[in-house]
N, C-alpha and C positions, 0 to 999 in steps of 0.2 A: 890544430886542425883549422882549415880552412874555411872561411865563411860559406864556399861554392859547397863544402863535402858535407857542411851541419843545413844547410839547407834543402839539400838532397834525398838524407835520410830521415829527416824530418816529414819531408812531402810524401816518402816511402813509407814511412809508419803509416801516416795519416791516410794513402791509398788503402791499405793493408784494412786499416780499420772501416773505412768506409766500402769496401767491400766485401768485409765480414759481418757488418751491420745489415747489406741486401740478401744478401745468401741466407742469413737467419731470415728474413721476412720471407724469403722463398721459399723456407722450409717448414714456416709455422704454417703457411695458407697448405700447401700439402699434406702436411701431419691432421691438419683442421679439414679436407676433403677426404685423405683415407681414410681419418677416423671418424667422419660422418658414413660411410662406404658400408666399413666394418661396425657399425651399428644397428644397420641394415639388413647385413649377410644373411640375418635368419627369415630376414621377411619374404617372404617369395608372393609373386611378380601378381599371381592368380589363385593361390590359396594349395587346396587339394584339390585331389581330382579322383574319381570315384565312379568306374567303370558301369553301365548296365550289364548286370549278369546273364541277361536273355542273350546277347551280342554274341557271336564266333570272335567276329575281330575288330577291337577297339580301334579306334585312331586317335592319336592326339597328337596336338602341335603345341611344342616345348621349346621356349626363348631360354639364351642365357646370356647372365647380366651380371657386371661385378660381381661377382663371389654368389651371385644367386641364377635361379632357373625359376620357371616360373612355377612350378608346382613344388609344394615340400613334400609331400607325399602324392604317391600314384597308388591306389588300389584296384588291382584287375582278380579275376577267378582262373582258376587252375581251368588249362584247357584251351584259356582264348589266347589267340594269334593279336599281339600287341605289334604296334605301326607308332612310331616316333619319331617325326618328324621337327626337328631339331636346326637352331638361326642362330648363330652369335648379333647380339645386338651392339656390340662393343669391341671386342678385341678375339683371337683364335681362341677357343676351348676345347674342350675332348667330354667324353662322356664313355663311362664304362657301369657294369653292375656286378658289384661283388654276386659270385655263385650266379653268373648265368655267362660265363667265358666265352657265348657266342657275340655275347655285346663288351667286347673291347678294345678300352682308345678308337672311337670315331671320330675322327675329327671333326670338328667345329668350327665353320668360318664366318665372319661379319658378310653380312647381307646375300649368304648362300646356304642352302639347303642341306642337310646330310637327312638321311633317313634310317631310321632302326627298326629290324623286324625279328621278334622271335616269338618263342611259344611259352608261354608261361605254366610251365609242367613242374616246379616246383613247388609249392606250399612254404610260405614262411614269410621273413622281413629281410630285404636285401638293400647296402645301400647301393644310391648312384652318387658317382662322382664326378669331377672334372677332375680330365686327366693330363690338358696343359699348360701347366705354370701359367697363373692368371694375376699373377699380383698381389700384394701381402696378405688379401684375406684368401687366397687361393686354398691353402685346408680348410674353410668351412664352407666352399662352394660345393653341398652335397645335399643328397634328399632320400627318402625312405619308401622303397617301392615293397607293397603289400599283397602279396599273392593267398587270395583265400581260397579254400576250397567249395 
């Protein structure tokens, strides 16, 4: 072998390695912010939220945020006309409620408005989710809306 051909693959190793050494640094700073993210997921933004039962119709305005929304729970009464008013703060989401099929897949966009109106005629615990692939904590972007009588 020629000194031109062991100096070559030599340099080649040595790219090889030194670019497998940044791609891990790139990968740990990422693993280290989604998994700061997804530590998170449960936390929401504004706690619960907890309707006045004298009201017809509730309003609330609901952000969503990495793998979170800002309410983990919503409780309204059987009867009132529920208004949701819904921001991506980050990237597109969706937002549906199991058992009330008038609310789904809304879309969700960064720095625009969608709006959700329905009747809260059911009794029970439904959840809400997001319904557009949001990134690896995307199954625990959800919350528990609490229809009482």
């Amino acid at each position: 072998m020629s000194v031109k051909i062991i100096t070559g693959v030599a340099g080649g190793v040595a790219a090889i390695a030194i670019l497998a050494y940044f791609v891990s640094i790139q990968s740990n700073n990422v693993e280290e912010n989604v998994g700061a993210g997804l530590q998170n997921a449960d936390k929401c933004i504004k706690g619960d939220f907890k309707a006045d039962p004298s009201q017809d119709v509730v309003e609330i305005t609901m952000d969503a945020y990495q793998w979170r929304f800002s309410y983990c729970s919503i409780t309204v009464y059987e009867g009132q006309t529920v208004m949701i008013t819904l921001q991506s703060l980050d990237v597109p989401h969706g937002f549906a409620i199991d058992g009330y099929p008038e609310v789904a897949s809304i879309h969700i966009s960064p720095n625009a408005q969608s709006v959700v109106k329905f009747t809260a005629d059911k009794t029970g615990e439904f959840t809400y989710f997001c319904t557009v692939f949001c990134g690896e904590g995307h199954a625990l972007h959800r919350g528990n809306l609490v229809v009482q009588s």
